[in-house]
N, C-alpha and C positions, 0 to 999 in steps of 0.2 A: 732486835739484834741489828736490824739495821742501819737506825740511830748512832746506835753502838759503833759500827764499821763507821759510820760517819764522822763521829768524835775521832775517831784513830786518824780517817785519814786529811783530818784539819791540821793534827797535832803535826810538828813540824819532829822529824826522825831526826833532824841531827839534835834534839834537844835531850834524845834519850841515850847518843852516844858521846855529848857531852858531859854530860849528868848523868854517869851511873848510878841509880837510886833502885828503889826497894822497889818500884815501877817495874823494871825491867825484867824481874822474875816472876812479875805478874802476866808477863807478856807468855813467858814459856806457857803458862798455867791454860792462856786462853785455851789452847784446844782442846782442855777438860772440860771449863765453862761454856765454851761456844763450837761445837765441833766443826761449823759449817766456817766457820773464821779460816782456818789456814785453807779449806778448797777456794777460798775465795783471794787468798792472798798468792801475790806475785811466785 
């Protein structure tokens, strides 16, 4: 999962509020898939 956190936080945030894409409701999903992701987020 780590990795994982890693990949997010390379990826640049204004590209997911530029580009509304199918991405971005995969984001809500993370804290089904990863629950420790949102303790870990801002």
């Amino acid at each position: 999962s780590d990795i994982l956190l890693g990949i997010l936080d390379n990826l640049d945030p204004v590209m997911f509020f530029k580009c509304p894409s199918p991405e971005s409701a995969s984001l809500e999903e993370l804290p089904e898939v990863y629950p420790e992701g949102p303790s870990s987020l801002p």
